[in-house]
N, C-alpha and C positions, 0 to 999 in steps of 0.2 A: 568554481570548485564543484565538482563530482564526485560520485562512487562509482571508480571503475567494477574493474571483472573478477576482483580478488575480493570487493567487498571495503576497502579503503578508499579513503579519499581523495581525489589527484587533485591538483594546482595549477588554473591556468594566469599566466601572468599580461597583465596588462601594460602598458609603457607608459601611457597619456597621452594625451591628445594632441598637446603642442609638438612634442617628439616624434608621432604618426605621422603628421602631417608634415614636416621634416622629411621624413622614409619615403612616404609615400608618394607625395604631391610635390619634391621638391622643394620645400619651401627652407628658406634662412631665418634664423633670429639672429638679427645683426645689434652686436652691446658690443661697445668698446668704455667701459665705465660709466656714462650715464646714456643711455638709449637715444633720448630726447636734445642731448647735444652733438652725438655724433650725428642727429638727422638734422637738424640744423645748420652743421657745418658742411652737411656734404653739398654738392655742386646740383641744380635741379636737373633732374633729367637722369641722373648718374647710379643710381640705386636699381636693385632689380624688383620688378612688381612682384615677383613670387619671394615675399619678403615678411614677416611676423612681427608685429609693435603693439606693445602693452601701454595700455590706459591705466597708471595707478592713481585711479581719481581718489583716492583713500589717502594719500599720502597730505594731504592740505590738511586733514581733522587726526593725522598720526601724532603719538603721543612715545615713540620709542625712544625718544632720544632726554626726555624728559621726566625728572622726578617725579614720581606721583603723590600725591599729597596721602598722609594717611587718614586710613578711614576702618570701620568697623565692617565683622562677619557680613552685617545684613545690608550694609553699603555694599562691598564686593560682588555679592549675589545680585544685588541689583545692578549694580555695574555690569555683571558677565549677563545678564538677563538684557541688557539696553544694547552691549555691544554686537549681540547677535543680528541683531536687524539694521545698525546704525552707526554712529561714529559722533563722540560730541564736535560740537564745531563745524558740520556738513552742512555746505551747501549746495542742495539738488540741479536747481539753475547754473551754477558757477563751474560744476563740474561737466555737467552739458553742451558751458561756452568754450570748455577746454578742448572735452573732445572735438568738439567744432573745428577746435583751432589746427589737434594733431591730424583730423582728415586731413584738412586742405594742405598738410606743412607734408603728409606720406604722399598725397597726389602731385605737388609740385616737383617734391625730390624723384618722385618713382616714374612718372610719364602717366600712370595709369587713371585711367579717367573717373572707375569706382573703385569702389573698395567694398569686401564684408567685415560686417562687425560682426564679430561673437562675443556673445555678454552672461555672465550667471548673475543669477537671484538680480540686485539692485542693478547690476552693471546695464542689466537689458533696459530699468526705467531710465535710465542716464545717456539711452541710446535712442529712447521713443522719444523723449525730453530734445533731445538733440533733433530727429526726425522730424517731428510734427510743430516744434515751438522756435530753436534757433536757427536752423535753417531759413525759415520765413521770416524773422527778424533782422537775420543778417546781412543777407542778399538778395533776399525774397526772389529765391529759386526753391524748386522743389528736389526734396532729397533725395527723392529716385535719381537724379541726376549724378548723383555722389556717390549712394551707395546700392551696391546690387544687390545685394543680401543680409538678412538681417537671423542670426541665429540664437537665442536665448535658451541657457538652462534655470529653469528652476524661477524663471522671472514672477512676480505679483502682479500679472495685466491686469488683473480686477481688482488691486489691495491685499491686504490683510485682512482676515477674522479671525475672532477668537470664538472658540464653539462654546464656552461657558457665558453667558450674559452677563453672570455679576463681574467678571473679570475683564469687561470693556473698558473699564476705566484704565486699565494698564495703557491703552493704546493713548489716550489724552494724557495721562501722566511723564508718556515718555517724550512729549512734545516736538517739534521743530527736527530734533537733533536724534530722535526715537524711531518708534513703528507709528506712529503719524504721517510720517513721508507716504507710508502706505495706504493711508484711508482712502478708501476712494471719492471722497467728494473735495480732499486735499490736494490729489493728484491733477486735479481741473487747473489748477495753477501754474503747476509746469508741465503740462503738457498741449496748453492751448497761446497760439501768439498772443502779445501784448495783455496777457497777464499775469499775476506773479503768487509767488506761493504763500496760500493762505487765501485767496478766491476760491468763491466756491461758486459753481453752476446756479442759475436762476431753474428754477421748476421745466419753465416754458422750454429751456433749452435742450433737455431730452438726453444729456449728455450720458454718453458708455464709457467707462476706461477700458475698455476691450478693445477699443474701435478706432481703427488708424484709417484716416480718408484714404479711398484709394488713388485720388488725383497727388497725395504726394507720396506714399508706399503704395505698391498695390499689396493687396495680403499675401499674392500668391508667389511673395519674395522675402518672407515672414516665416520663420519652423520656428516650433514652439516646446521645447523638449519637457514633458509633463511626469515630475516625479509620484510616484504612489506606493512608496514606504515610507511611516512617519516612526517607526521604531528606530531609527538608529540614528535619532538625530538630538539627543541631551534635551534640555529642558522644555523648551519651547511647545515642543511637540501634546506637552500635558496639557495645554491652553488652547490649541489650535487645532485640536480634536484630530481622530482617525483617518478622515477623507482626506488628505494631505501627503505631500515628502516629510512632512517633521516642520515646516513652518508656514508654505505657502499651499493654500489649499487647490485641490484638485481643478475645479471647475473654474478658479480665477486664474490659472496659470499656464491662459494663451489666451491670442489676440484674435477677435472673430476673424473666419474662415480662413484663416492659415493654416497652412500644415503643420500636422501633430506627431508627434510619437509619444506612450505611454511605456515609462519602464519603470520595475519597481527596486526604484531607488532611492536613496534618502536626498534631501536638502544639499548636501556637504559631509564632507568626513572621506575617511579612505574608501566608504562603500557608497561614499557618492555619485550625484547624477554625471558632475565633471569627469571623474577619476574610473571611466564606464567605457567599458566597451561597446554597450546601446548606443551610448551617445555620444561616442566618436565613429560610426558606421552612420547613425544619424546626418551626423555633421557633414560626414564626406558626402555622400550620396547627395545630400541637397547643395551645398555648394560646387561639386564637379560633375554629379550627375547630369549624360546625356537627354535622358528623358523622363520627365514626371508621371508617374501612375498611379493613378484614384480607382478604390474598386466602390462602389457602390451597387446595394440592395435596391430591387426596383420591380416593379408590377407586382405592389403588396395592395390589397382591399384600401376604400377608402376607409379612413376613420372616421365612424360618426360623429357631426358635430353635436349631437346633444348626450353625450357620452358623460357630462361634468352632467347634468342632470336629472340620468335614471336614478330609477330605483337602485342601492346597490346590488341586490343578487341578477339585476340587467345589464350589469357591465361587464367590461372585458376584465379579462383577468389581467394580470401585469406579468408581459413578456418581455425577456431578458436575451440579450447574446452575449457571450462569450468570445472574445475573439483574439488571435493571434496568428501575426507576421516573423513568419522566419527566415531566411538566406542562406540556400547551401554555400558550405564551407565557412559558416560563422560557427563562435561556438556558444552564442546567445541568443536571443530572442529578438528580434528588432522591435516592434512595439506590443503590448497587450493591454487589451478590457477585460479585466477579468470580476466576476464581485465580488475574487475570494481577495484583491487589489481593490475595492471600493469603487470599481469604475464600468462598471458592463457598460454594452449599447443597450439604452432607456429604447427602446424599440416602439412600445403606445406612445412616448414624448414625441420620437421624432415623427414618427404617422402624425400626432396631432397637428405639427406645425405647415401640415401640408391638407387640411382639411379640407381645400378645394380642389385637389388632385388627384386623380384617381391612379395615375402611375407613379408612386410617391419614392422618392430615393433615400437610403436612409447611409450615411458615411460609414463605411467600413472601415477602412485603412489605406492612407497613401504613401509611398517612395517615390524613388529614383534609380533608376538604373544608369549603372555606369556602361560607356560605349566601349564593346571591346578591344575599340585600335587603341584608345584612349591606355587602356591596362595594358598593350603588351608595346605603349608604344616607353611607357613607364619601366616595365619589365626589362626591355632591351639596353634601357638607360644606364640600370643598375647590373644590369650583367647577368640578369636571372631569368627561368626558364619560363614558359608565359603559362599561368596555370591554367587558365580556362580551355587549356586547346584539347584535352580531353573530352571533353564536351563538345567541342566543333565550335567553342565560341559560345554555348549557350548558357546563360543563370536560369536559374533556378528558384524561385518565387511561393513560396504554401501560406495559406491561408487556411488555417482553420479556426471552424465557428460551429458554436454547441448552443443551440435554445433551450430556455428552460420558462418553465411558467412559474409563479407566484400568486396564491391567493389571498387576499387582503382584506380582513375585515374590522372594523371600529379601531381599525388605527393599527391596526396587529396584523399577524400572519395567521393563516390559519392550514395546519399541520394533519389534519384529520387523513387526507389521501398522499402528502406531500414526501418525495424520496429526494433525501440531502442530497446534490451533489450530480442528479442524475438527469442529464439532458433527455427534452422530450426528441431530439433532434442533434445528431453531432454527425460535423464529416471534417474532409481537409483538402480544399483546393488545389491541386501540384499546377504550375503553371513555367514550361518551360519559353525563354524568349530568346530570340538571337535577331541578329541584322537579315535583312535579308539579302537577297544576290548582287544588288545594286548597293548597298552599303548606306543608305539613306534612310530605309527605315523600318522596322520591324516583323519578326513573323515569331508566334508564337505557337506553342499546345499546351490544352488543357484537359487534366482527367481529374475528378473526384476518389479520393484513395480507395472507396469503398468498391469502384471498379476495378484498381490494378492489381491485380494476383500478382503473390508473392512480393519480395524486400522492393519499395519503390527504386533506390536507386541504381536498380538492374537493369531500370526500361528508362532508355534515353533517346530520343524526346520520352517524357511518360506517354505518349499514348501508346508505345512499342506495345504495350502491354495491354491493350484493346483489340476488339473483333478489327477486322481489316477496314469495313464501312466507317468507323469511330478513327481511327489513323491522323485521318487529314488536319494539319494546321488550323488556326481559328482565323477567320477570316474580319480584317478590321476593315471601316467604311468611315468615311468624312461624314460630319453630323457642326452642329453651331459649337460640340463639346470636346470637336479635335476628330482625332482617329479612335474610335470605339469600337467594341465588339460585347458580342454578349455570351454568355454563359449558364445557360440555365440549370438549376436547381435540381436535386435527384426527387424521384417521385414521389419518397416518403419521406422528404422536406417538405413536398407541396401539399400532404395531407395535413398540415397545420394549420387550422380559421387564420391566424395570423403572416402567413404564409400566402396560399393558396396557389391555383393554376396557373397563375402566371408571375410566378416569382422566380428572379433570374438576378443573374450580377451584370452589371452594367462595367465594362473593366475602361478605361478612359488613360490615351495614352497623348501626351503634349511633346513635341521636339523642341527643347532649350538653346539649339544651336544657334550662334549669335547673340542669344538675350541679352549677354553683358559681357563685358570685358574682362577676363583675368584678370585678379587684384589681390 
């Protein structure tokens, strides 16, 4: 929803996801009264892989068919306060061996060799559960073998916290069948073979719940859709503090170095992360997207290592980015860091962790690009005109990112020179891409908007709108990181200490073709 040109609000309507992906990508939800028996009864081999099956692992601890005993005001409450996160009668493990059971029963009837799982909130622990613990137990195969992609909204890879201290006990009260399932030192049980829930990790063992081996997922078949509004999600949200969707906090909701999107969405509800157009553009692109794109910050100063032990008025200040991914012809934002979302790029954090680097890269933002035959081979399917050919075939890609500095002193901020709201540093990447003549593999341009006179999308490619020498395409090169190109920085970016002369974007482009099987 907007305000259009009158000054009123317009209304844009969403479908959902499972219905999209119906439209879009062809796919079926095949129910003939119970899901699970008509895939059973059908013949193997006989099913189409471009096919939709829901996991109701919830239905084993369902309580709809049955009376409910009476109980008082603060019983109820506490009931709708337990049932948000859980289900009495859940079990973690048991649901795990299920899913186990419906891959293998969709790959025999379908032909197809993987499969993606898409999961929200728990559904994703019940999917890593399955990955890294039953799989190894079952067969002792590795799940990559099963499954190509794994997509979670709104999942606890790190657990549950509660941002109040005294209100921990909530989490042990609600035991086994509660927000327990989420602790992380709980999660060691169903998530590691041959042990069981309620193990917990030895010290020595180092153990992350972030952290999925890559010899049986690799990460970089893992999207991790990261909600960052905790306002629109009822109770919960008042224990689980701000940096969150409303139940799972920000920073424990993905799995290390998988791909991210950040949208500011709640938990659940109608202005949910599911029920999202973010995060059905998310979904597609990672699942049918031709080619993966990482932009990454790079030839930033090193950061000092004795930085934790100057003097304070010797330190740096705390620098901030602001960052956002958009897609022409959406009419959303694809991901953002913003802080006024709880989430900038920590910019000093991520310099730190590269202390002995002097070319340090700091993650900006990754997608997927869809292959244009791919859309109009869609397009033709359906009887519709192919949109992109206005363009010649090219998407369209902006990045913009705004720095701001922060001064901080005895625990506080300190306001004396500081302008709310006012980057030392803002631009907007336009980034046009297309195939190129041989249909294999990409040719792009790129301008910084503060160079294109007049409405950007007048000039197509954007560099239409550059001196004639600026015109030419970006040129990508083979490196250990794929195909890369660079894009350096405008000049009064690089007047930033934290910046400096040789800060450039590192743009990083992968071909998916073949990786996996349609499933």
């Amino acid at each position: 929803m907007r305000v259009g040109g009158d000054g009123d609000p317009l209304f844009y309507q969403f479908e959902g996801p499972m219905l999209r992906l119906m439209v879009d990508e062809n796919y079926r939800l095949l129910v003939r009264g119970d899901q699970h028996q008509f895939l059973r009864d059908a013949a193997d081999g006989s099913l189409p892989m471009e096919s939709l099956w829901v996991y109701r692992f919830y239905d084993q601890a369902a309580t709809t068919f049955t009376e409910p005993a009476p109980e008082g005001v603060l019983a109820r409450l506490w009931g709708r306060l337990q049932q948000t996160v859980s289900a009495k009668g859940f079990d973690i493990d048991q649901a795990a061996a299920g899913l186990y059971d419906l891959v293998m029963l969709v790959r025999a009837k379908t032909g197809a060799e993987q499969v993606f799982l898409v999961a929200h909130s728990m559904g994703g622990l019940i999917c890593r559960s399955m990955i890294q613990k039953v799989c190894a137990e079952r067969d002792r195969r590795a799940a990559k073998d099963i499954v190509a992609r794994l997509f979670t909204y709104g999942t606890p890879h790190g657990g549950i916290a509660f941002e109040i201290g005294a209100l921990d006990w909530v989490q042990e009260a609600f035991g086994p069948a509660g927000s327990d399932i989420f602790s992380p030192a709980k999660m060691y049980g169903y998530l590691t073979p041959g042990k069981k829930f309620g193990d917990r990790p030895r010290p020595k063992d180092d153990w992350d719940p972030q952290a999925v081996d890559p010899k049986v997922l690799p990460a970089s078949r893992i999207f991790c859709l990261v909600g960052t509004n905790p306002e629109d999600y009822g109770e919960p949200r008042l224990v689980v503090g701000p940096k969150s969707d409303g139940l799972v906090r920000i920073e424990r909701a993905h799995v290390r170095g998988a791909h991210r999107a950040y949208v500011h969405r709640s938990h659940s509800g109608r202005y949910g992360e599911v029920n999202s157009e973010e995060g059905y553009q998310s979904l597609r692109r990672f699942l049918f997207g031709r080619w993966g794109a990482t932009v990454m910050l790079r030839g930033l100063p090193a950061y000092p290592s004795d930085m934790g032990t100057r003097p304070e008025e010797d330190r740096w200040p705390v620098w901030q980015a602001d960052m956002r991914l958009t897609v022409r012809g959406l009419p959303i934002v694809l991901s953002e860091q913003t802080a006024e979302h709880w989430c900038p790029i920590q910019i000093n954090e991520e310099l730190a962790r590269h202390v002995d680097t002097a070319d340090t890269p700091v993650p900006l933002a990754s997608t997927f690009l869809m292959d244009p035959r791919h859309e109009a081979e869609l397009a033709r399917e359906r009887h519709e005109e192919v949109g992109a050919a206005g363009h010649g075939g090219r998407l369209r890609y902006v990045l913009t990112l705004r720095v701001f500095k922060l001064v901080e002193s005895d625990g506080g901020f300190r306001f004396r020179e500081h302008l709310e709201q006012v980057p030392d540093w803002s631009d907007t990447l336009i980034v046009d891409v297309g195939t190129n003549e041989a249909g294999d593999g990409l040719t792009a341009w790129a301008a910084w908007n503060s160079e294109v006179r007049g409405a950007n999308d007048l000039n197509d490619p954007i560099t239409e709108g550059l001196p004639p020498e600026r015109r030419h395409a970006l040129t990508f090169e083979k490196d250990r990181d794929g195909q890369v190109c660079r894009v350096d920085l405008p000049v009064i970016a690089k007047s930033l200490p934290v910046l400096g002369e040789e800060a450039h974007l590192k743009i990083r482009i992968d071909d998916r073709l073949g990786e996996t099987t349609r499933a």
